[in-house]
TORKOL-4160 file (C-alpha; in steps of 0.2 Angstrom, whole numbers, padded with zeros to 4 digits, m for minus):
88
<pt num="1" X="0028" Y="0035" Z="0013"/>
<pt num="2" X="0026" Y="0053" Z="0023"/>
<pt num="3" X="0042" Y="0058" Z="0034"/>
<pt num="4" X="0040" Y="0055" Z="0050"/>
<pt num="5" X="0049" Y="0061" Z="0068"/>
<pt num="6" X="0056" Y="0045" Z="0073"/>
<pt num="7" X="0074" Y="0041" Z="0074"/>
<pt num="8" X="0078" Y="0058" Z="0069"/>
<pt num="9" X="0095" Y="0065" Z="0074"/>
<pt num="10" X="0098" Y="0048" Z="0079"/>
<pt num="11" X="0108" Y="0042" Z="0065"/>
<pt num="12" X="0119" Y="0055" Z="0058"/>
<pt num="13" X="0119" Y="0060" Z="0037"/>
<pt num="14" X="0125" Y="0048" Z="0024"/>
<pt num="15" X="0118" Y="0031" Z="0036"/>
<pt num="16" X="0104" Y="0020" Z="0026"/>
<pt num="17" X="0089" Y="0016" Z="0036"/>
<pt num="18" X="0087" Y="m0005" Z="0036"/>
<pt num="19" X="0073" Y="m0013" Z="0030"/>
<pt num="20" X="0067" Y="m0016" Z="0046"/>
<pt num="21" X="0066" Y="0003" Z="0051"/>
<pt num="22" X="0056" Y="0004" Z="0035"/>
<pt num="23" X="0038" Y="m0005" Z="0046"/>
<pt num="24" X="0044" Y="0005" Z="0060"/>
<pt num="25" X="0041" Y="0021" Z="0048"/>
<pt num="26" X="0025" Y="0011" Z="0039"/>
<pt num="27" X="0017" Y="0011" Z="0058"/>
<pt num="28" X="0020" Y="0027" Z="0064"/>
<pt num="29" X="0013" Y="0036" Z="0047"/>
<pt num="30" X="m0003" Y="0024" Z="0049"/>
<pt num="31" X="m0004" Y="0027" Z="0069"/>
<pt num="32" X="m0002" Y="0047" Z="0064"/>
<pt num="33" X="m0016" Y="0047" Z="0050"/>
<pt num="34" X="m0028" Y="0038" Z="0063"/>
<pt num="35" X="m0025" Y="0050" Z="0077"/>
<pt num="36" X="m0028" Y="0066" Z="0062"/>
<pt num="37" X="m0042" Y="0056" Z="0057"/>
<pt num="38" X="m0036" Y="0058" Z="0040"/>
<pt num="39" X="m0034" Y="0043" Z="0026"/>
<pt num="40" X="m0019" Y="0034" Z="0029"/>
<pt num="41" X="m0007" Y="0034" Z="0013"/>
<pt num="42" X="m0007" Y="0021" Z="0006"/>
<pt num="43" X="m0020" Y="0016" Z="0009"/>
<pt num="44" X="m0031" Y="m0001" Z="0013"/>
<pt num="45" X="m0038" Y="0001" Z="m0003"/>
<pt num="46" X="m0024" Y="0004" Z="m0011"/>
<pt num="47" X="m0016" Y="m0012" Z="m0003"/>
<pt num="48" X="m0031" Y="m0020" Z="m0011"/>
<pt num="49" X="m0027" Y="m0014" Z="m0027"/>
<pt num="50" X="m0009" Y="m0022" Z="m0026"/>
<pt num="51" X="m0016" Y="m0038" Z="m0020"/>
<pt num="52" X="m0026" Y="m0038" Z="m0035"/>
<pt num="53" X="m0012" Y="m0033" Z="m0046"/>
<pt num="54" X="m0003" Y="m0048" Z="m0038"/>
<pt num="55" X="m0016" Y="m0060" Z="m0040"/>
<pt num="56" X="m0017" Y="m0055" Z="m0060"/>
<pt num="57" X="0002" Y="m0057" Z="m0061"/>
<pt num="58" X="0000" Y="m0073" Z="m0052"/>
<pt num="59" X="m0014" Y="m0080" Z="m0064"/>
<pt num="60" X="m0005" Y="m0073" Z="m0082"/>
<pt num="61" X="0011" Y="m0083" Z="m0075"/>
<pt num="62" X="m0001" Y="m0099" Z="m0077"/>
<pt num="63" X="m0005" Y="m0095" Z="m0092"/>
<pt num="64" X="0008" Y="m0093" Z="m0105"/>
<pt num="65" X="0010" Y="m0074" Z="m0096"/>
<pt num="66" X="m0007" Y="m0069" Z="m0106"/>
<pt num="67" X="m0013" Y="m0050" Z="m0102"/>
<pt num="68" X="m0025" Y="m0054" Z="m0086"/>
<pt num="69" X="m0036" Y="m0040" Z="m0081"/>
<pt num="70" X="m0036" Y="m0034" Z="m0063"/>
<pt num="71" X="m0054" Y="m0035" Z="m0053"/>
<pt num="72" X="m0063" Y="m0032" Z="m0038"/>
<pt num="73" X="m0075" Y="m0038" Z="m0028"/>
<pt num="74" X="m0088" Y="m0047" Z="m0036"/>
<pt num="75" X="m0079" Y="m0046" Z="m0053"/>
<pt num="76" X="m0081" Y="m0026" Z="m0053"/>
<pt num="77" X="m0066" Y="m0018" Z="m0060"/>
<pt num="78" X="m0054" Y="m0013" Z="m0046"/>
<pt num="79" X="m0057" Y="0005" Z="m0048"/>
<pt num="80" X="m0075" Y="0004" Z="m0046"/>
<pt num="81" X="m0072" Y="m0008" Z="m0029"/>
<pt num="82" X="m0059" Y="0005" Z="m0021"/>
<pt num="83" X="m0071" Y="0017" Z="m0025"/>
<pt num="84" X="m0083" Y="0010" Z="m0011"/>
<pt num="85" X="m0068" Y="0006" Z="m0001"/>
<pt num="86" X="m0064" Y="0023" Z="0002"/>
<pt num="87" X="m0081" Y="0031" Z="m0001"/>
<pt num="88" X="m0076" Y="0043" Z="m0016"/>
């Protein structure tokens, strides 16, 4: 996650930001990437790729916790779906 602007100086050195502020940080990086027309980081492709991590995880739990490959869509290797996600 980038640093943003918001809350600065509002809390002073050593305070913890809660979990909540965390989103709060999540939106205005997003939001900021949009208006800079710039790739947002991470990414939706990159959320993908968690999703399919999490689905693998998910599956090899089923199964005795077996080594479960991670793909994409249409059984493409993830790398290959993100690819056209982000149009590298």
């Amino acid at each position: 996650m980038t640093k943003t602007t918001i809350g600065v100086g509002i809390l002073g050195a050593g305070h913890g930001l809660g979990y909540e502020h965390l989103f709060t940080h999540e939106v205005a990086d997003l939001v900021t990437a949009i208006g800079a027309e710039t790739q947002p980081s991470p990414s939706f492709g990159e959320a993908l790729q968690v999703q399919h991590v999490l689905h693998a995880v998910e599956q090899s739990a089923g199964q005795n916790s077996i080594w479960t490959a991670t793909s994409g869509s249409a059984g493409q290797p993830a790398s290959t779906a993100l690819q056209g996600l982000a149009g590298n």
